[in-house]
N, C-alpha and C positions, 0 to 999 in steps of 0.2 A: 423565426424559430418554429421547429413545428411541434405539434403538441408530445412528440414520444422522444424529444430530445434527450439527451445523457449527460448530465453535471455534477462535476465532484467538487461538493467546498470543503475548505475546512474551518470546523464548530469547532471553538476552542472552547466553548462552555463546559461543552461534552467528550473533550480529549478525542476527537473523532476527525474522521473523514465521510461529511454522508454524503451515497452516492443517489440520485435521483432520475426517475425516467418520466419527463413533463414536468408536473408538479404530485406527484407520487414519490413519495422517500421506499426505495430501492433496496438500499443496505447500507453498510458502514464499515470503516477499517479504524479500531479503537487503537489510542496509544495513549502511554503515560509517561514522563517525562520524568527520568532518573535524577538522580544525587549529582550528575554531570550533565544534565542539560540535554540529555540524549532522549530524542524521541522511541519507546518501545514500543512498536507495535507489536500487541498480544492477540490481537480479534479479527476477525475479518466476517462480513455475512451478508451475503447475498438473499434476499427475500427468496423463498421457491416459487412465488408466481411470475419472476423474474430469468430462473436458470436455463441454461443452454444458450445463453444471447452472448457470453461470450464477456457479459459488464463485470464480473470480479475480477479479468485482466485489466479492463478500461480501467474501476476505481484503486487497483494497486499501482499500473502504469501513470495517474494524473498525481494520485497521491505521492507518491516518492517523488515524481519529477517536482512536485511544488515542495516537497521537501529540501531537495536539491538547491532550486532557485535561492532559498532561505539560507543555506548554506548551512542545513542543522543538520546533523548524523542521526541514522538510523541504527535502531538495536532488535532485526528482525528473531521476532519469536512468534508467532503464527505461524503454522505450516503451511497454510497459502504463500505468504508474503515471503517465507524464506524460499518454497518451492521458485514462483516467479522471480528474486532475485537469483538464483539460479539458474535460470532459461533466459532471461533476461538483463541489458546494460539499461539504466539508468545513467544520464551522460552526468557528471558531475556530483553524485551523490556518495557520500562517504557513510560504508558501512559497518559495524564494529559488530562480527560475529559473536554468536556464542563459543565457546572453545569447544566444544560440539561439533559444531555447524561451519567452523572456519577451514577444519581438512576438506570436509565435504565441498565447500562452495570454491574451494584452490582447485579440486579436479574436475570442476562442473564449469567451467569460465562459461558465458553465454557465446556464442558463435554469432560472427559479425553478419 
């Protein structure tokens, strides 16, 4: 592994996904777990001595996918994470828009 590698876990301490470059903490995409079980993610942040590398798509694209895996539903409220679910499939991830966000995201499909 070399030392400016990219890992996303998720701290369930900290209702989080932190994202890391080596052993440097990077940034995070926070969530809080509603009245039904539904992961919200509200936060998203990339450190600025990190920006332009292109890692708040890597930590939204690893985070949902291990969402997915889990088979838990996301409640995207961040306008990062609602933006990249918009540009972006998630293969198996179930999303429950806001009523907002849910016209919007019907005529935004991602392109395969």
């Amino acid at each position: 592994m070399s030392d400016d590698a990219t890992t996303v876990i998720r701290n369930d301490e900290k209702n989080r996904y932190d994202l890391h470059v080596g052993d440097v903490a990077a940034g995070f995409a926070a969530f809080e777990r509603d009245d039904q079980g539904r992961l919200v993610f509200d936060h998203t942040v990339v450190d600025k001595a990190f920006g332009g590398r292109g890692l708040g798509k890597t930590l939204a694209a690893e985070a949902l996918a291990d969402v997915a895996r889990r088979g838990e539903t996301v409640v995207p409220e961040c306008p990062f994470i609602v933006k990249f679910l918009r540009e972006n499939e998630v293969a198996g991830l179930r999303v429950d828009w806001r009523d907002e966000d849910a016209a919007d995201a019907a005529s935004a499909q991602p392109s395969a």
